[in-house]
C-alpha positions, -999 to +999 in steps of 0.1 A: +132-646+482+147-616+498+168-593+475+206-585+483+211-567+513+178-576+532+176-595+563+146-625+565+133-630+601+107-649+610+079-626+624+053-639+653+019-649+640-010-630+642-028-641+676+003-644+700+016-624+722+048-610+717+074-597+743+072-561+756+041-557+737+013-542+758-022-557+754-031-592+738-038-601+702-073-620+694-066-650+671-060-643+636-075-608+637-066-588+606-066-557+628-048-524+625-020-537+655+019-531+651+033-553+676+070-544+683+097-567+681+121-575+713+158-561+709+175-598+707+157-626+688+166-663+701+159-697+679+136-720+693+159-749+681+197-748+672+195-760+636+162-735+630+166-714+601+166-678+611+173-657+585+189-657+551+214-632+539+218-626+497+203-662+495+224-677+523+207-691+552+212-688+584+209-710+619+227-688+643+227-652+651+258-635+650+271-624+678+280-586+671+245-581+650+221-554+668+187-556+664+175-521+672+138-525+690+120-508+659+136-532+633+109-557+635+070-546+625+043-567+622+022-549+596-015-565+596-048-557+579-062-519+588-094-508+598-111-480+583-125-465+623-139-476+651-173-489+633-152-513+609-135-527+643-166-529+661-185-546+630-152-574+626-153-579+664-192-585+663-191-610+629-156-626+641-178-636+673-212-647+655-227-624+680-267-609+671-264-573+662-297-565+676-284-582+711-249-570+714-232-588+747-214-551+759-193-566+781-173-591+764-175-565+735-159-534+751-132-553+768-118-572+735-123-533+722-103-518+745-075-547+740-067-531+704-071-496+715-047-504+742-021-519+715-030-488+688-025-463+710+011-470+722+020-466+683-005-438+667-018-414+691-038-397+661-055-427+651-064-440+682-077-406+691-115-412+674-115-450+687-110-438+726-144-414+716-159-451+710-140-465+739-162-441+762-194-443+744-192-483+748-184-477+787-212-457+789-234-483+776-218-505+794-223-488+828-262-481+816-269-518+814-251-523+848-276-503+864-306-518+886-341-518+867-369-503+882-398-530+896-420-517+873-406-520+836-409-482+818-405-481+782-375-466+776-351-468+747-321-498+744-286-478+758-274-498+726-298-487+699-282-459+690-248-482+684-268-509+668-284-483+642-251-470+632-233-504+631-261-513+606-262-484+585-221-483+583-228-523+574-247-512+543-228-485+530-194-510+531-212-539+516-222-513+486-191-498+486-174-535+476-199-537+454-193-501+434-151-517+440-163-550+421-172-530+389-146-528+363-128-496+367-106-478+340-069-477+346-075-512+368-096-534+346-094-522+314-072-493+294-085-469+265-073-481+231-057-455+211-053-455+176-029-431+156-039-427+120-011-406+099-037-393+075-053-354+066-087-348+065-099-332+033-127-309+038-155-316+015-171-283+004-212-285-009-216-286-041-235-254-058-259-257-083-278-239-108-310-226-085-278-217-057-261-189-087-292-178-096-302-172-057-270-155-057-273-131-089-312-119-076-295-111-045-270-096-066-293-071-081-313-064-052-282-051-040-274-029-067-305-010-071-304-004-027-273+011-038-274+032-072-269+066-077-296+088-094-281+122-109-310+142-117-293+170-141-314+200-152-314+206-189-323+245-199-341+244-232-352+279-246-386+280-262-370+316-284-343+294-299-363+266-310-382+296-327-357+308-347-340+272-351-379+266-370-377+300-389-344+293-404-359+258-419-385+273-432-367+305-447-364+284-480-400+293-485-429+268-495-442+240-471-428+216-447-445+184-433-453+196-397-436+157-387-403+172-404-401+201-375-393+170-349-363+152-341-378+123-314-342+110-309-337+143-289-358+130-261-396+141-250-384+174-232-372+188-263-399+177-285-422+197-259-406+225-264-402+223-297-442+222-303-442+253-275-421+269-301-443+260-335-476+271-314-458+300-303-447+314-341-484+306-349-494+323-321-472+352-335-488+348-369-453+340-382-463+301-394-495+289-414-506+255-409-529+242-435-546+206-436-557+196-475-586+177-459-596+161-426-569+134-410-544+145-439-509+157-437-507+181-420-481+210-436-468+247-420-451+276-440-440+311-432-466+339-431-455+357-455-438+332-476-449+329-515-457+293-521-438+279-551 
């Protein structure tokens, strides 16, 4: 069904020859040929059907309608280089790989080069590079043995080995395009979900905060302060602090003298000061008997 606008034209069949078209076609040949179209098209019968216009066909030409000589293509199969040609030329025959008939081969070759390179002179560049490498073969075989047979290599093994190794790597190459593939065969799914994550935090337990407080104090003790401060205490004033207790007169537990709340440095130098004054003869200490109280009075003091 051709869409509005388009003109429907019968196109040759792949295999014929068509008219101002150099080279010949082989039969049914899915080759890489663009066979050009003559400049006036004429039905083989009146009442054939020769195009159709928006739906309405057509058995006649009109007579001002110009064709220009591009207008009609014939687009066929391409090949992917001179090996893929070569390889479809060799299977299309049923021809032995290994005993290539370079004759018959290189002239149906040079048929499609022929036709190729009046349209692309880029892409039939690399196949005229095979053109003369299957001459040369060609001309190789041609040439008269020697009597005595020398062992010398086929002209066509080095074509025969790269036929066969381009062989395997299409034959895997179908196989890796068999696969499913994604965008062709199958599509991603994708599933939205209007939702928030919440983010679970652990949980701590008791062994955790108790972890944590150690580290805690560890902490604290690496970082203290220690303020040593120097206390002056004075050895004469504890002296006369003692000699105003025991102005009263009569005896005082030598316990009494000692405040311990004070601390230990002024307890020291309170007894400095109490062995001093005895020293002095200024105190009397007197024990009743052994491990008894023991008592201290002034010197000169009357006991009452």
């Amino acid at each position: 069904m051709s869409s509005p606008g388009q003109i429907d034209i019968p196109g040759p069949t792949p295999g014929t020859r068509v008219a101002g078209t150099p080279g010949a076609l082989v039969a049914g040949a899915p080759s890489a040929l663009v066979a050009s179209a003559p400049s006036a098209l004429v039905a083989s019968a009146p009442s054939a059907l020769v195009a159709k216009v928006r739906g309405q066909p057509f058995t006649e030409l009109p007579q001002d309608l110009y064709i220009p000589p591009d207008a009609l293509e014939v687009f066929l199969d391409t090949f992917e280089g001179p090996l893929d040609l070569l390889l479809y030329l060799i299977r299309k025959a049923n021809i032995d790989i290994l005993d290539i008939p370079m004759a018959r081969l290189t002239e149906q070759y040079m048929e499609y080069v022929e036709v190729m390179r009046t349209k692309n002179l880029e892409l039939a560049a690399e196949y005229l590079v095979m053109a003369a490498m299957l001459m040369e073969i060609k001309s190789r075989m041609l040439l008269p043995r020697p009597a005595i047979p020398a062992e010398e290599e086929d002209p066509r093994a080095e074509l025969v080995r790269r036929l066969i190794e381009y062989e395997k790597i299409k034959r895997a190459a179908y196989q890796l395009d068999a696969l499913p593939q994604l965008g062709r065969d199958f599509f991603p799914v994708e599933v939205l979900i209007e939702q928030t994550l919440a983010q679970r935090l652990p949980q701590a337990t008791v062994a955790d905060l108790q972890e944590a407080w150690r580290a805690l104090l560890v902490r604290a003790k690496m970082t203290q302060h220690h303020h040593v401060s120097r206390e002056e205490l004075s050895v004469r004033e504890h002296m006369s602090l003692i000699l105003r207790r025991l102005r009263s007169g009569g005896f005082a537990e030598f316990g009494e003298l000692f405040d311990p709340a004070r601390g230990v440095p002024v307890l020291i130098v309170n007894f400095l000061a109490v062995l001093e004054l005895v020293r002095e003869s200024l105190l009397e200490v007197t024990q009743s008997e052994p491990f008894a109280p023991i008592y201290v009075k002034l010197a000169h003091a009357q006991s009452g």
